[in-house]
N, C-alpha and C positions, 0 to 999 in steps of 0.2 A: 504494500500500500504506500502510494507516494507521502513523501513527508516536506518540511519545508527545509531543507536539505542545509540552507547558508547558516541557519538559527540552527539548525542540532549542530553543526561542526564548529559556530561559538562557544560552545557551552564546553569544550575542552580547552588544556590549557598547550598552548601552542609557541615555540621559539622562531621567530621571524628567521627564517636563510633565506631564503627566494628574495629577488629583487620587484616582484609583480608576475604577471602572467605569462608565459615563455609563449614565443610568437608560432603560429601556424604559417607555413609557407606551402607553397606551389612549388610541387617539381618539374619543373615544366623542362628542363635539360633532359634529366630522364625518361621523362614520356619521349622526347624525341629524339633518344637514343635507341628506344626500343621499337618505338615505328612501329610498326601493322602488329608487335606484339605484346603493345598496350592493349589492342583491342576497343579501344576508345575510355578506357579509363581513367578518370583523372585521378592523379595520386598527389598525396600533400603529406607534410609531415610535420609535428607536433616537437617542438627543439628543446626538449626536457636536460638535451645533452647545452643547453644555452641560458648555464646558470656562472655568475661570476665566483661562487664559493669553493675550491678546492679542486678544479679541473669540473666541477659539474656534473649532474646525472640526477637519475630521476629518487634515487637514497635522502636525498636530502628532503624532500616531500614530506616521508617518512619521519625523520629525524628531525623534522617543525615539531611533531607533536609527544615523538619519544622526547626527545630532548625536555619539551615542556612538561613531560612527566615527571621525567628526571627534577630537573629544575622547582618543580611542585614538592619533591619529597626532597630537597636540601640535598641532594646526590652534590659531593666533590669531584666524584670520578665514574667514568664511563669506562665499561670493557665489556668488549664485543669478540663476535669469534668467525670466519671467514677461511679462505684458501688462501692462499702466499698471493694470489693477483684482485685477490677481493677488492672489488670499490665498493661497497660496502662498507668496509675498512676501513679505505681512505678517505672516505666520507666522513664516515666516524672521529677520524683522526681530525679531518679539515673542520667538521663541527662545533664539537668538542675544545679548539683551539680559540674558536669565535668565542663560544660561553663562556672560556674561562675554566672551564674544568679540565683535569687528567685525563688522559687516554690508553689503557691500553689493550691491544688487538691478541688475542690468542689465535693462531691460524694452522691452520692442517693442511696436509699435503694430500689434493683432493685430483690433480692432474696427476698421470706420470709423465712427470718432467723435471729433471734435476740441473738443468744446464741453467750456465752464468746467468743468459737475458731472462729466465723465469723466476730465479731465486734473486736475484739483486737489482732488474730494469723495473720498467712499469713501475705500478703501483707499489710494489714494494720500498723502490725508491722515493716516492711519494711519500708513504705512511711516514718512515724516518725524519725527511724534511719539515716534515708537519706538528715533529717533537712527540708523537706516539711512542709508546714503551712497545717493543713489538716482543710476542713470544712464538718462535718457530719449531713447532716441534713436528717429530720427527714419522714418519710413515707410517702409518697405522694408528695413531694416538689417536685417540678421540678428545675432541677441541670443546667441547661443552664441559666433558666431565673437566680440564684442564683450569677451564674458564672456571667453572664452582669452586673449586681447588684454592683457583686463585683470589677471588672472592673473598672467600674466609678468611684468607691470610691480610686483603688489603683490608676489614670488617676488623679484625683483632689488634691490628695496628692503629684503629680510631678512625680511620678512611668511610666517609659513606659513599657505598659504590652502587651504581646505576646498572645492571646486565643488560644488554640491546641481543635480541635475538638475534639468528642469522637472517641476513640480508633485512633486517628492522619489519620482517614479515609475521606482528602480532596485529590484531585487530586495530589495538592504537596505531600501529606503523600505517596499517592500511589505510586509515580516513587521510591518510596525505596521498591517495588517489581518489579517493570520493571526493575530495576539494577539486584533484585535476578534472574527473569527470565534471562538476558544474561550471568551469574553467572553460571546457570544451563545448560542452553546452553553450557557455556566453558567447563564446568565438564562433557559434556557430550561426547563431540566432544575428548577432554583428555583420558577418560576412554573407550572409545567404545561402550558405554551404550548406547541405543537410550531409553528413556524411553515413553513408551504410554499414559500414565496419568501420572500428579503431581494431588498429591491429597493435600488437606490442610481444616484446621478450618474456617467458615465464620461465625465472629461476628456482625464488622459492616461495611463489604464489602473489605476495603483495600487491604487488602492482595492478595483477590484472583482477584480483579480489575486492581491490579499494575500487576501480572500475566499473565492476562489475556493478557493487553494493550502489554507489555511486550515481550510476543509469536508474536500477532499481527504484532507488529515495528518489528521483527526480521524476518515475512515470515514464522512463524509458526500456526496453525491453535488455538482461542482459545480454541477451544474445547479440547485440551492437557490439560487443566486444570479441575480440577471437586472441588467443595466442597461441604461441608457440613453446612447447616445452624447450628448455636446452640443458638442466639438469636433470632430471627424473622422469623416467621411462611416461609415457603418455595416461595409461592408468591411474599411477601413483600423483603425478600432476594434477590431474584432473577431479580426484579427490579430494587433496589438499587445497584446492583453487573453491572447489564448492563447500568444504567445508568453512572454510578463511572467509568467502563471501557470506555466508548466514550469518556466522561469528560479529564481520563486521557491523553487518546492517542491524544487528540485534544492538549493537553498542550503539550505533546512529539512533536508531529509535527510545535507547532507555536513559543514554546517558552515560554519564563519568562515574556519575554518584549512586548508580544502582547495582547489587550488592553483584548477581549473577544475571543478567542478561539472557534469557533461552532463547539458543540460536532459532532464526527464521527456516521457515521449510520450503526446499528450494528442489527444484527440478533436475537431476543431474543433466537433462538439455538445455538448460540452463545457462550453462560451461561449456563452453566452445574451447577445446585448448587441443592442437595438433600437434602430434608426434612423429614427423616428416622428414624435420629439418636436425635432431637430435646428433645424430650420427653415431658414432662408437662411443662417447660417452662426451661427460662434461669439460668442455673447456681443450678437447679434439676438434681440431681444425676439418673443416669438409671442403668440398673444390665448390660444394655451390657457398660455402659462408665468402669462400676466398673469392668468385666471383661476382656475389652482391656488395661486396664490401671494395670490391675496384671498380663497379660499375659506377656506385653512386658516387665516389671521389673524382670519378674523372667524369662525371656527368656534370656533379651539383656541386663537386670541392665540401663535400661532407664527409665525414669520417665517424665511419660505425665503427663497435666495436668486434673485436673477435669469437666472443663469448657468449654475448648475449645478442643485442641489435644484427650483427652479419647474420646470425643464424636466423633470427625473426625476420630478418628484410630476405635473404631469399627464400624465406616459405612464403612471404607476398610475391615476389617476384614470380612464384612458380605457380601462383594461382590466378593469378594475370595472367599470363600468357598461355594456362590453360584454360582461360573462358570464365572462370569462376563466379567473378566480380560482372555484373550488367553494364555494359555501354554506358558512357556519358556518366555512370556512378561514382560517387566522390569518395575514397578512400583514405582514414589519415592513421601516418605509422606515426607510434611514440616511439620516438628517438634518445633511448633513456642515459648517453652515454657512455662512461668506458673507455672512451680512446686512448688513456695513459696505458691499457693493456697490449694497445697495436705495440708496443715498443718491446713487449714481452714476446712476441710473436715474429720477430723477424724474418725465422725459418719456414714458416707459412706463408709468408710473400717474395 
């Protein structure tokens, strides 16, 4: 049931990162690089990667209102937990730098890849710069229990510490995509764009969850939303995505202040989330990520990332030019960032 979507997402408490609304553009190089195999499609894209805070991405959404939770309970110090190329991480780290609070990152080795550009370029290099405590452990550790670990120890020392989930994908992290969804609403309603799908990256649900809920609260169908998995097999996505989405919207409807929220009951078609574009696993290069991710550079001078956005933009790419999408229908990719990771990836270009 639509709800008044601006007034429920006041009623949390939220840390200002974004600069205002990140601009929707026209691809209009791309379309006419692709020629007869647009199909008459118009594609646009939603520039989440076109934030000034910490190299930018769509994390920091997210981390407006974990932060501000943080922040609500006197937290000093944030630590969060990721892979060695998480922006997530480095989010965490660039956020957390602004507030004024501690940072540090517990990260697990979730690729296999041990070489120099993936354990010290990219993001990695990033997080350090950023004055994060970074903890790199070692192949097979498990990074949460790590994180708890370390918790108690910064907890017993006097520290109040703040846990951020991974990739900031709890209910609270999600209403920083129900904000983008009425965001995209506004810009749609502004431009006269109706768009048919938002398409976007699904890591570990957030993004396309808050989305989701987002449409929902607004009286729009979730099915506007499609993603693409790039961490977890399409099932296990897809579960987590519809779970994450009820979750959300039960917090949108009850509140900060109410004790348990009983998630909403949702449709699993509902969830639109394909498993396509995946490949051999997380954070595994594929020849269509490697060729959505040079088309759009040397189309649009945009730069996806390797991880998430290449992998999301060629499962659009490949439903375009397979017919998917109607003639003349306006499509918009969120463009969630990442590109500090293209530098971890050299051997893939």
């Amino acid at each position: 049931m639509p709800i008044d979507l601006a007034a429920a997402l006041q009623r949390f408490p939220r840390y200002a990162l974004l600069d205002g609304p990140t601009p929707i553009q026209r691809l209009a190089g791309l379309e006419a690089a692709l020629g007869a195999a647009a199909n008459g499609v118009r594609l646009y894209v939603k520039r989440d990667d076109h934030m000034s805070l910490g190299g930018g991405g769509n994390k920091l959404r997210k981390l407006e209102f974990l932060l501000g939770e943080a922040r609500g309970m006197g937290a000093d110090t944030v630590v969060t937990v990721g892979g060695l190329q998480s922006n997530h991480a480095r989010l965490t780290a660039a956020a957390a730098a602004r507030a004024g609070l501690a940072c540090e990152l517990v990260l697990g080795r979730v690729v296999p890849r041990s070489d120099v550009d993936y354990e010290e370029n990219g993001n990695m290099l990033l997080n350090r710069l950023l004055g994060a405590v970074v903890h790199d452990l070692p192949a097979g550790a498990d990074a949460m229990a790590a994180a708890l670990e370390r918790v108690r120890t910064l907890e017993l020392a006097g520290r109040r510490v703040y846990l951020a989930p991974l990739g900031g994908s709890t209910p609270t992290g999600a209403l920083g995509y129900a904000a983008c969804a009425l965001e995209i609403l506004a810009q749609s309603r502004e431009s006269g764009v109706e768009f048919t799908r938002v398409v976007v990256a699904n890591g570990s649900a957030g993004t396309h969850a808050g989305l989701a809920a987002g449409m929902i609260a607004a009286g729009k169908p979730a099915t506007t939303v499609q993603s693409f998995t790039t961490l977890a097999e399409q099932s296990v996505a897809h579960a987590k995505t519809l779970d994450l989405t009820a979750a959300t919207l039960a917090l949108l409807q009850a509140g900060p202040d109410a004790e348990q929220a009983a998630p909403e009951a949702l449709a699993p078609a509902d969830i639109v989330v394909d498993g396509s574009q995946r490949g051999p696993g997380y954070g595994v290069p594929t020849p269509a990520m490697v060729e959505a991710v040079e088309l759009l550079a040397r189309s649009e001078g945009l730069l996806l990332d390797p991880v998430y956005s290449g992998k999301a933009f060629a499962g659009l790419l490949a439903d375009v030019r397979a017919g998917h999408h109607a003639p003349d229908s306006a499509v918009l990719f969120v463009m969630t960032g990442g590109a500090p990771g293209l530098y971890a990836y050299k051997s893939a270009f």
